[in-house]
C-alpha positions in Angstrom: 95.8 107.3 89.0 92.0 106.2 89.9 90.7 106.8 92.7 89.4 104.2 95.4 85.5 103.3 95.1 85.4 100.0 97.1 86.9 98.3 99.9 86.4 95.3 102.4 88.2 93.3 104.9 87.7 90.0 105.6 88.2 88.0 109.0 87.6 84.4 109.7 84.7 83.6 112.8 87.4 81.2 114.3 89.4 82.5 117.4 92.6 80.5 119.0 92.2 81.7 122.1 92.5 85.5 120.3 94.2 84.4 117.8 91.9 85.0 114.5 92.5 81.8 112.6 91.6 80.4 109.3 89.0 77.3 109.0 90.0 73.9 108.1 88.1 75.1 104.4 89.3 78.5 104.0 92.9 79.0 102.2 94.1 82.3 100.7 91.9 82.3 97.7 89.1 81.4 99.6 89.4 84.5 102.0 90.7 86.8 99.1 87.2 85.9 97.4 85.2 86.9 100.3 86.9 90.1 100.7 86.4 90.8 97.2 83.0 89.9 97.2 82.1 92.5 99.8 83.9 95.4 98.4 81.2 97.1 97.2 82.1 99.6 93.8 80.0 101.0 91.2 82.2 100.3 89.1 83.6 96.9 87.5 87.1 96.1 88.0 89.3 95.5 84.7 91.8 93.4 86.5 92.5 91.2 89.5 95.7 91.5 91.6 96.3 89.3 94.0 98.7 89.3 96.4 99.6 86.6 99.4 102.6 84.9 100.5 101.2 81.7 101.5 99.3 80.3 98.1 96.9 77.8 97.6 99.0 76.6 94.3 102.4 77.2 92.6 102.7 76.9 88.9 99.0 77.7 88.8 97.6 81.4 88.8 95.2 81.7 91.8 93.9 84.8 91.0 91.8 83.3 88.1 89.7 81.6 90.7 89.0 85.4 92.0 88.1 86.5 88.8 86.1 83.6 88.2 84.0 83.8 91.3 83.5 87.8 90.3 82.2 86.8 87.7 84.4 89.0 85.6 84.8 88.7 81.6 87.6 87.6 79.8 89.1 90.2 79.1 89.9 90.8 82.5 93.6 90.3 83.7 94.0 88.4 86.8 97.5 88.2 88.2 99.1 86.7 91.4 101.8 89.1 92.9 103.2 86.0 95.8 106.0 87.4 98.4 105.5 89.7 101.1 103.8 92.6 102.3 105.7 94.7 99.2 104.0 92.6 96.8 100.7 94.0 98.0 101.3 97.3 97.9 102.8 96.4 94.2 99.1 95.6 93.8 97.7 98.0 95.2 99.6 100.6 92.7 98.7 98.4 89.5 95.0 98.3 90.5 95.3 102.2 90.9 97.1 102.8 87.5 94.5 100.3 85.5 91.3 100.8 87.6 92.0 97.3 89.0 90.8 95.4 92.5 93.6 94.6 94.3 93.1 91.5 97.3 95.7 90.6 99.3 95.3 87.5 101.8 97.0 85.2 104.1 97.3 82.3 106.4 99.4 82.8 108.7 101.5 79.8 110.9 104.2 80.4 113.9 106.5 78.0 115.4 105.5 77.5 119.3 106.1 80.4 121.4 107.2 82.6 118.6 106.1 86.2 117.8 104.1 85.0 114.7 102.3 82.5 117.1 101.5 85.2 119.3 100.7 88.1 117.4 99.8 86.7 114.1 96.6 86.6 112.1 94.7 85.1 108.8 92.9 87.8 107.0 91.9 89.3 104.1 91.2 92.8 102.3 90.0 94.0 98.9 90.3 97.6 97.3 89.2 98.5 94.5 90.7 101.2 92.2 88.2 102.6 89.2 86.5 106.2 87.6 83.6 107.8 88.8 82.3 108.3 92.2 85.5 107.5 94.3 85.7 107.1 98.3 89.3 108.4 98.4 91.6 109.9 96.1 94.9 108.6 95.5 97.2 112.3 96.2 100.8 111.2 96.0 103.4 107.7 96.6 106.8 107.0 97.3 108.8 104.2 98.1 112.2 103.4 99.5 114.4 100.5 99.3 117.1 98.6 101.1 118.4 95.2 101.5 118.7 93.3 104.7 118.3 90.3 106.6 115.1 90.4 109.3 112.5 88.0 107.6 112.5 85.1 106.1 111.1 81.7 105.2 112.9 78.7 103.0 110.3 77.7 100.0 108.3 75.1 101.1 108.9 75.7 104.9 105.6 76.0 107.3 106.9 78.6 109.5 109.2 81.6 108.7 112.3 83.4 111.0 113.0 86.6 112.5 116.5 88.1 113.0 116.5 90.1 116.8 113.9 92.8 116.4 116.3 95.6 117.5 118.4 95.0 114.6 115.7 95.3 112.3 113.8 98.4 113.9 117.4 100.7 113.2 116.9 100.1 109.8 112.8 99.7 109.2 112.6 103.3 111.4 114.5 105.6 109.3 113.1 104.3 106.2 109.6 104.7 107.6 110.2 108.0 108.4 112.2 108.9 104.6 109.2 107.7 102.7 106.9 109.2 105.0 108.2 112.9 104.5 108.9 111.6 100.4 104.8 110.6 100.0 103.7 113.7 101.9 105.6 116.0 99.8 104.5 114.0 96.6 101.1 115.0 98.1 101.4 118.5 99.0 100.5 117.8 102.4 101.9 118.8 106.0 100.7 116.0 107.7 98.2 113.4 107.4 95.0 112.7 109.7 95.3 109.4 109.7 98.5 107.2 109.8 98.6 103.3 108.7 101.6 101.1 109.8 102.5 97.8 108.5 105.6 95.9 109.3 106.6 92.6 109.9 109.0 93.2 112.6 107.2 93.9 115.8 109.6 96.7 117.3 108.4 98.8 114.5 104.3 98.0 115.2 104.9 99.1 118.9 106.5 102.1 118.1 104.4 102.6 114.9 103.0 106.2 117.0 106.5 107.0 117.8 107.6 107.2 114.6 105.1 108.8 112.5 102.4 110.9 113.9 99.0 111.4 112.8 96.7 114.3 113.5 94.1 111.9 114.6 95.3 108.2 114.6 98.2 106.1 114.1 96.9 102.5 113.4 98.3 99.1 112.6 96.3 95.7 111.6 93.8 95.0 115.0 94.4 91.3 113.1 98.1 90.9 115.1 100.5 91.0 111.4 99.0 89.1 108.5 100.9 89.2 106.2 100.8 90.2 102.8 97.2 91.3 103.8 98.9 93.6 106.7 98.6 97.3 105.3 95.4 96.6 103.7 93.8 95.3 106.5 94.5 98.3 108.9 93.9 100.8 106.0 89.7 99.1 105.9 89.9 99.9 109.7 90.8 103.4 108.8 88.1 104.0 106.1 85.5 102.5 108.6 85.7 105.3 110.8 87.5 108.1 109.0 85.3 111.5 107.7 85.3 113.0 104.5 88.0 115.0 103.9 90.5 113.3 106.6 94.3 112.6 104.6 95.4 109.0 105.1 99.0 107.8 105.1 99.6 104.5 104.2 103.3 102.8 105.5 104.0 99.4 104.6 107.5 98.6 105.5 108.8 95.3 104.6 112.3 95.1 102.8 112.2 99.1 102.3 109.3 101.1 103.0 106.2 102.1 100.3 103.7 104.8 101.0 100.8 105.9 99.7 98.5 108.8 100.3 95.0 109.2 99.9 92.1 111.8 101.2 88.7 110.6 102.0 85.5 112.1 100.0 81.8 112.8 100.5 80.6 109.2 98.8 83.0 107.7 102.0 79.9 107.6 104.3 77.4 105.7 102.5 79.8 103.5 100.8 81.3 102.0 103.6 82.2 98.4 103.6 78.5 96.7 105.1 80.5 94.7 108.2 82.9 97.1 109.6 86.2 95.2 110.8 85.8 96.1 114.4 82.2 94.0 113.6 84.0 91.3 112.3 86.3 90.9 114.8 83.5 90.8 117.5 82.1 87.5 116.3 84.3 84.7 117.2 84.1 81.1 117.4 86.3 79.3 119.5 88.5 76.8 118.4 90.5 73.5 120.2 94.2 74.1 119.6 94.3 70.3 118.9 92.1 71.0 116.5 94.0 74.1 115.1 97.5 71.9 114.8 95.4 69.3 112.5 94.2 72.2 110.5 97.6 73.5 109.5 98.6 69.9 109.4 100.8 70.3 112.3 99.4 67.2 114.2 97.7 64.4 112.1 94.2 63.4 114.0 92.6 59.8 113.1 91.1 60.3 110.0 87.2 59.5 109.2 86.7 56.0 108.6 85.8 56.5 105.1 87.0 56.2 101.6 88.7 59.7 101.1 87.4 61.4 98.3 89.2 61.7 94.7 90.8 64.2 93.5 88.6 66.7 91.0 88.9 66.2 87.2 89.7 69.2 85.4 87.6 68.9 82.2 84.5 68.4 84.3 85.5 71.5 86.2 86.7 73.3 83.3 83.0 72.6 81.6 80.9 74.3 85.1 83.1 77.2 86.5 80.4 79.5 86.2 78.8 77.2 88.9 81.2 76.1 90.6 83.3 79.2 90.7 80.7 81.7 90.1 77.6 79.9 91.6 76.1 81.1 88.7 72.5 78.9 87.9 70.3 79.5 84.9 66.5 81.0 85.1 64.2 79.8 82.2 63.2 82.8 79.4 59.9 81.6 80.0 58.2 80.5 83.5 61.2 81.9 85.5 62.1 79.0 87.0 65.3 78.9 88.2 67.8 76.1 87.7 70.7 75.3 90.6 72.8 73.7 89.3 72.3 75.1 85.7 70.2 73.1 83.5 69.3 73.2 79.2 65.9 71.9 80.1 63.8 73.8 82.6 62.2 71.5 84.9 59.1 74.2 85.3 58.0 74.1 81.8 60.3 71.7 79.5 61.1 74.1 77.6 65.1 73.7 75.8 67.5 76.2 76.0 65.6 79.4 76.9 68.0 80.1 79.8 70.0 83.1 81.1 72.3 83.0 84.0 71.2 83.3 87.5 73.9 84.4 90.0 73.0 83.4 93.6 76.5 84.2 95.0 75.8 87.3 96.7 71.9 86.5 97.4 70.9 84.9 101.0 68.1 82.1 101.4 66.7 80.1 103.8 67.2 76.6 105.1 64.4 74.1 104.1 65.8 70.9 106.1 69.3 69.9 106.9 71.1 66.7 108.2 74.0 66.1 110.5 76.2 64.0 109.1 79.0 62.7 112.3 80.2 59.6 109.5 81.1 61.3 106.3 84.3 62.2 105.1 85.3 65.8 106.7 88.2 67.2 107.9 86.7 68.7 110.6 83.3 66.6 111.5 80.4 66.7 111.6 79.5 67.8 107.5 76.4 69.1 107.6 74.3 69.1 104.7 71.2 71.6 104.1 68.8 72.2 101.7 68.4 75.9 100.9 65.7 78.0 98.9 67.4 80.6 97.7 65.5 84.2 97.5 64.5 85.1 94.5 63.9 81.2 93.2 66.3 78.0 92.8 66.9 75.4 95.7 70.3 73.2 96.0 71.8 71.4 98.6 75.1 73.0 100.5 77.3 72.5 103.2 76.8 74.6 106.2 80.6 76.3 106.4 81.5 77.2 110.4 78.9 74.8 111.5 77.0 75.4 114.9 74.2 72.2 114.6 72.8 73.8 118.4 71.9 76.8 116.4 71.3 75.7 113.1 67.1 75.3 112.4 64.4 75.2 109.6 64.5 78.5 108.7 67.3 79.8 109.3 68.8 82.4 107.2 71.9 82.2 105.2 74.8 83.6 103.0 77.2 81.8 100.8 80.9 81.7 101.0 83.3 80.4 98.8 85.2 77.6 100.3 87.7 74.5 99.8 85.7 71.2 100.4 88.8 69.0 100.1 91.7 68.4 98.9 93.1 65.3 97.2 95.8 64.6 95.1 97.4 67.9 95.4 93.8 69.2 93.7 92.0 72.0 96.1 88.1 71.2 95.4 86.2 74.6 95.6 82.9 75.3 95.5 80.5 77.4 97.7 78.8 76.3 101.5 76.5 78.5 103.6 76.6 80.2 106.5 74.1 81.3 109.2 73.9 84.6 109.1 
């Protein structure tokens, strides 16, 4: 197996009292590209697993939209592995066997006063499996299995059910502890420093110390449970403050009970991920619940007085995914210029199809002027619009994503995130906004 050389969680700014929610614009793929995104690796991944149970599409592969906003080539494979929590540890082995990046994410939804309410969250984390200088070696697995009744949720359905937790926690706790002593063994390890817990029944996450110990911590997702994205999560809270040479036991129990060992190296410390989750989870912006409901399209709000936009075509977006997926541009062979959108004629020096691509995705820029728009079609007003010089060379106009106008200024700086602008006709229309950094 490979070793892992990358990793990063991702958390969305917006906070339901402490709930960490999703915006109106972020879906699974969405926060499983931003997660991947920031998973830094020195190495590139040869396939994309992704794993969520709340999908953007069925009968559509969402993990080519990861690959596409990698930037990966071809011959990359890029599969979705939908379900449950087991699903993403499935991906997590497959990325380990192949030298893979495995992203699990999800949106999470509970019915009023429920546990998922409560104690859920939307999330996302990347690892990423590959040769060469590795932040944790993969020292042993094991996995048991067994079939019973605790969670579920009828295709289609918003919100999922729980059986009573008790009944759930006799069976989830001996299995825990089974492939707990199975994976150590595998490993040739006593015990490990470090102990992750993942489980969707919450009598097992508040005795997660009880029935595993860890040397030096026994940790679950600081997120509340989300999801397939659940062990991953809590494992990037792990690496963010772990030391090289520290064992780390992975437990995801969800219909059985996977584990997975790893030990920390020297390349650990200055390959960490660049936000640490605890960071992430510092920077909040509050959210209305009304608000929230019409999000999750729990509530419906009066909509913007405005024609509603049309769905996307696919052959237009089929013929500029490496700029709208990629927010890849072109730069001109010979003044430089740089092109965003891409372009066969540069506007610098006329010159016809001296290009090479120009990927801004992972650059920052500053805002050159910018208009609040409180009439435009949103689903969450107001849009605003700014006009960005990206460092490096090419301006474009973007949408501001998480948008503050009080703080928002000529000259502020700015990232880009990949997000949903809309949705129509069952279509989801993605492209990339900014936000403040």
């Amino acid at each position: 197996m490979r070793g892992l050389t990358g990793y990063a969680a991702y958390v969305p700014r917006h906070r339901l009292g402490k709930r960490v929610v999703a915006g109106y614009d972020e879906d699974s793929t969405t926060m499983a590209v931003a997660a991947a995104t920031a998973a830094r690796s020195e190495t590139e991944p040869t396939a994309v697993y992704f794993a969520t149970s709340s999908p953007a599409y069925a009968d559509k592969t969402n993990a080519t939209a990861i690959h596409a906003a990698l930037g990966l080539p071809a011959t990359a494979v890029a599969a979705d592995l939908c379900g449950t929590g087991r699903s993403a540890f499935a991906a997590m082995m497959l990325a380990a066997q192949t030298g893979g990046i495995a992203v699990a994410a999800d949106v999470r939804v509970g019915r009023p006063g429920s546990a998922d309410e409560k104690r859920g969250g939307d999330g996302a984390a990347a690892l990423v499996f590959g040769d060469g200088p590795v932040i944790a070696e993969v020292l042993g697995s094991a996995s048991r299995t067994e079939e019973f009744l605790d969670r579920w949720r009828a295709p289609g359905a918003v919100t999922g059910q729980q059986w009573e937790e008790r009944f759930g926690f006799e069976r989830y706790s001996r299995l825990v502890r089974a492939a707990a002593v199975d994976a150590l063994d595998a490993a040739g390890v006593a015990d490990a420093d470090h102990v992750v817990v993942a489980c969707p029944n919450t009598a097992v996450v508040k005795r997660a110390a009880t029935l595993v110990k860890g040397q030096k911590t026994v940790q679950v997702s600081p997120l509340g449970f989300s999801g397939a994205a659940d062990a991953a999560v809590a494992l990037c809270g792990v690496l963010d403050t772990a030391e090289p040479g520290d064992t780390i036991l992975v437990l995801s129990a969800t219909d059985g009970c996977d584990a997975l060992v790893l030990r920390t190296t020297e390349h650990l410390t200055r390959n960490r991920q660049r936000t640490s989750l605890a960071e992430q989870l510092a920077d909040g912006l509050a959210v209305a619940p009304l608000t929230y409901l019409s999000w999750r399209g729990l509530v419906e709000l009066e909509p913007p007085r405005r024609p509603e936009p049309d769905r996307v075509g696919a052959p237009p977006a089929s013929r500029s995914v490496a700029w709208k997926f990629g927010l890849t541009g072109t730069r001109c062979g010979d003044c430089g210029f740089v092109h965003l959108p891409p372009a066969r004629v540069c506007r610098g020096c006329g010159v016809i199809d001296r290009m090479s691509p120009a990927a801004v995705a992972g650059l920052t820029g500053t805002v050159a002027t910018f208009t609040v728009d409180r009439l435009a079609y949103s689903p969450s007003p107001p849009m605003v619009q700014a006009v960005v010089d990206v460092d490096g060379g090419g301006r474009f106009t973007v949408e501001i994503a998480d948008a503050e106008p009080d703080r928002l200024q000529v000259g502020a700086r700015v990232r880009f995130s990949f997000r949903r602008l809309f949705t129509a006709g069952g279509i989801h229309d993605y492209f990339w906004k900014a936000v403040l950094i």
